[in-house]
C-alpha positions in Angstrom: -65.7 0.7 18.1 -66.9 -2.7 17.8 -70.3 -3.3 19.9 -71.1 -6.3 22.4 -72.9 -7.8 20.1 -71.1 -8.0 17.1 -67.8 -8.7 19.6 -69.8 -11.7 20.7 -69.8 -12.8 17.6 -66.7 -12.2 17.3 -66.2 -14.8 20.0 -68.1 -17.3 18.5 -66.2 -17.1 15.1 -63.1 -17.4 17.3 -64.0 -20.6 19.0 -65.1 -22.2 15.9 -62.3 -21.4 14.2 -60.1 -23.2 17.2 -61.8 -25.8 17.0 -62.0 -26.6 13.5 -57.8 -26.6 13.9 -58.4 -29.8 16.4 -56.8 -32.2 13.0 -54.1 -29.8 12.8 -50.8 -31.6 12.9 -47.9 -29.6 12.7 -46.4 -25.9 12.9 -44.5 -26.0 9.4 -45.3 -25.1 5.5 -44.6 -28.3 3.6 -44.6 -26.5 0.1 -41.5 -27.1 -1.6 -39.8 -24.0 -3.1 -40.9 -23.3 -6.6 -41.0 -19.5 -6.6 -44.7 -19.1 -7.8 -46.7 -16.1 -7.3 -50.2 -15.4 -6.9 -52.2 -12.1 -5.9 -55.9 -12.5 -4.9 -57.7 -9.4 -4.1 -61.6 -8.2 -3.4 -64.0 -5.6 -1.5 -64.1 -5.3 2.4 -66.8 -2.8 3.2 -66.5 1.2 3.8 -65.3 1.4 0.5 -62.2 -0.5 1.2 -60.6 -3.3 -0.3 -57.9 -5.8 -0.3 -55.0 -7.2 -1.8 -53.1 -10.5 -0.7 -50.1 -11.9 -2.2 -48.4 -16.0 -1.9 -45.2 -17.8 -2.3 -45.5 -21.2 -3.6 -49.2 -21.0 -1.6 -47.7 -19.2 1.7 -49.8 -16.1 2.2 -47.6 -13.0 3.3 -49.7 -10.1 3.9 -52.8 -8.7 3.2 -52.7 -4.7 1.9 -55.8 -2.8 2.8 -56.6 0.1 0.6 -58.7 2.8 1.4 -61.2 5.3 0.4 -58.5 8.0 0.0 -55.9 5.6 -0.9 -54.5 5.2 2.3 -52.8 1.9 2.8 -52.7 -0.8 5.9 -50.5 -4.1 5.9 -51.3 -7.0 7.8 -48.5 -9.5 8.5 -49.7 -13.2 7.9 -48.1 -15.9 9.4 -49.2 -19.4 8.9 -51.3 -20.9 11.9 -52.7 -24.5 10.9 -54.4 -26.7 8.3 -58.8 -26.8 9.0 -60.9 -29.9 9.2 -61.4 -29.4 6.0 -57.7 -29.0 4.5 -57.4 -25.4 3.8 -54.3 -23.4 5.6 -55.4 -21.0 7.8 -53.1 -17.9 8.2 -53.3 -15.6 10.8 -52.3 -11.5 11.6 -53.7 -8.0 12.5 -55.0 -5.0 11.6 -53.2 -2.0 13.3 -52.1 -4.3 15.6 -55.8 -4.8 17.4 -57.7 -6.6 15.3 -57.4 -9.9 14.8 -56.7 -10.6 10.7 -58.0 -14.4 9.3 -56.9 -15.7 5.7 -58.4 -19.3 5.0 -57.5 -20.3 1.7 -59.9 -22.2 -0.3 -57.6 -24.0 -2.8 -56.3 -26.1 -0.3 -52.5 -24.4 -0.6 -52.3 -24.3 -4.3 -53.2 -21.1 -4.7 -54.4 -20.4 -8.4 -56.7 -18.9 -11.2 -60.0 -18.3 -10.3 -59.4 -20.5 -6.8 -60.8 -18.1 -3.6 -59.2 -17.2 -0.2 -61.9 -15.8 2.9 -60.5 -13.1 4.9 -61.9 -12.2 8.1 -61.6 -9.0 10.5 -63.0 -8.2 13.6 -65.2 -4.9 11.6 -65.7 -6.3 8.7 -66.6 -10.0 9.3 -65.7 -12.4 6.4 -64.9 -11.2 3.1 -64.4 -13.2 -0.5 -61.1 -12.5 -2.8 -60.4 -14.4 -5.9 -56.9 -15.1 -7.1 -54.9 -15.1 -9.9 -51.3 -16.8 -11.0 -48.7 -14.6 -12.0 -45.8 -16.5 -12.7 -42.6 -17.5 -10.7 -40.3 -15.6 -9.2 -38.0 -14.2 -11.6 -40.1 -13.6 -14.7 -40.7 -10.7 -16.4 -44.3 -10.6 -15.3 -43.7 -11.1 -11.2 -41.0 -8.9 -11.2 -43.1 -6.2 -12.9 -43.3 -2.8 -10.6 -46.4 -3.1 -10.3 -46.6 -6.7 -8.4 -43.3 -5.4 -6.0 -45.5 -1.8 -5.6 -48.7 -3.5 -4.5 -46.8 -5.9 -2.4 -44.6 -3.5 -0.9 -46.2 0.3 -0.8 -47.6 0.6 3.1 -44.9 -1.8 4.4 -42.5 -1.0 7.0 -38.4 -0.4 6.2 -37.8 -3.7 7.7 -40.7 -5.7 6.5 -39.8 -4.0 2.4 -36.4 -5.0 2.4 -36.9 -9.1 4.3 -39.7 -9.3 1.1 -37.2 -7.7 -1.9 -34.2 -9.9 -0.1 -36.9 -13.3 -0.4 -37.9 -12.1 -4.0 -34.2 -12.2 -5.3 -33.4 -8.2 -4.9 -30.3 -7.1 -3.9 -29.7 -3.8 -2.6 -27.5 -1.9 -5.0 -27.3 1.6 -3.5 -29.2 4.6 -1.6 -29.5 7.3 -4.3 -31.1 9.7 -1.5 -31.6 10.1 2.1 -33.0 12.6 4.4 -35.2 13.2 7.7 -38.6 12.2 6.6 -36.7 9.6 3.9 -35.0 7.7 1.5 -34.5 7.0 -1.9 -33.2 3.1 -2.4 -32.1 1.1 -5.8 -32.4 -2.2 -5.0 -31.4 -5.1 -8.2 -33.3 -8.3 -9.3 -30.4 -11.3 -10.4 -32.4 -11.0 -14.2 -34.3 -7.9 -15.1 -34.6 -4.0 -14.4 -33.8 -2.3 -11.3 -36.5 -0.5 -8.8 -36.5 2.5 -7.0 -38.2 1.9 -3.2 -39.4 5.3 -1.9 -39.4 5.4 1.9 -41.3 8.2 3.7 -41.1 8.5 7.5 -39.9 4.7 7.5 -43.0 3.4 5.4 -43.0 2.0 1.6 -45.0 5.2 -0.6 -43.8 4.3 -4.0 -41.9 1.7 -6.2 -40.9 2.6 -9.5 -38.2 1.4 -12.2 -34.8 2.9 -12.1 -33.6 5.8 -14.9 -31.2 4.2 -17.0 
């Protein structure tokens, strides 16, 4: 539970973020399509930590991995631009807690640039980033980029992101009561098994040949 104080602060952080959006001037992402990638991760506290994945500088989600290897997803959506020209991006964390990506490269996300992520438990928290590619290599179309980015997603959430990444579902290889077994193809490269279980992302693998 989150205590007056620290929910005070809470407050505070709130209504300087709201006003720091004052310059803001419109609801849309002006970053033309180029298909680049980038993954920034870091530590939240409780032996947590975070992953968070962009499209041509549009955050998506922030994963949440814990002690046990349980997983979270957060849903970003972007909110505004700061007075100081870094897009904010807003979502939640098991759909109470308010979720907060600023990103620090000014929305050119890149090697060693940083985003800040805040939660309502964990205050703010540093993640540096990395480039992968684009969209289509080799290196971003690696299972281990789609299982980072997918594993703790919902059925809906998986197959909009694999659809936006250039996947196309081929086939269900399996399917019962607690789940599924789908083959999903990218236009140029291997294709991926997405394991569902109970409607949620638990493993992404490649397809046997």
């Amino acid at each position: 539970m989150i205590d007056a104080e620290f929910k005070d602060k809470f407050l505070v952080a709130a209504a300087t973020l709201a006003l720091s959006l004052i310059a803001f001037t419109g609801q849309s992402w002006g970053n033309s399509g180029t298909g680049v990638q980038t993954s920034c991760g870091g530590d939240a506290s409780d032996n947590w930590t975070f992953t968070t994945d962009a499209l041509d500088g549009r955050f998506l989600h922030v994963i949440w991995t814990g002690p046990q290897g349980e997983t979270r997803v957060s849903t970003l959506n972007y909110y505004a631009t700061n007075t100081e020209g870094y897009p904010v991006f807003t979502g939640t964390f098991l759909d109470v807690a308010e979720v907060l990506l600023v990103d620090k490269s000014g929305g050119a996300p890149k090697n060693e640039s940083e985003v800040m992520v805040f939660t309502e438990d964990w205050g703010w928290v540093a993640g540096n980033c990395r480039e992968l590619g684009k969209t289509g290599s080799s290196e971003v179309s690696g299972t281990e980029f789609v299982r980072k980015s997918l594993v703790g997603s919902r059925d809906v959430s998986a197959t909009n992101w694999l659809q936006r990444n250039g996947f196309a579902r081929e086939s269900i290889l399996e399917f019962s009561e607690i789940g599924k077994i789908e083959l999903w193809q990218m236009d140029q490269g291997d294709a991926i098994e997405v394991v569902f279980y109970h409607g949620i992302v638990s493993d992404v693998h490649l397809a046997v040949k």
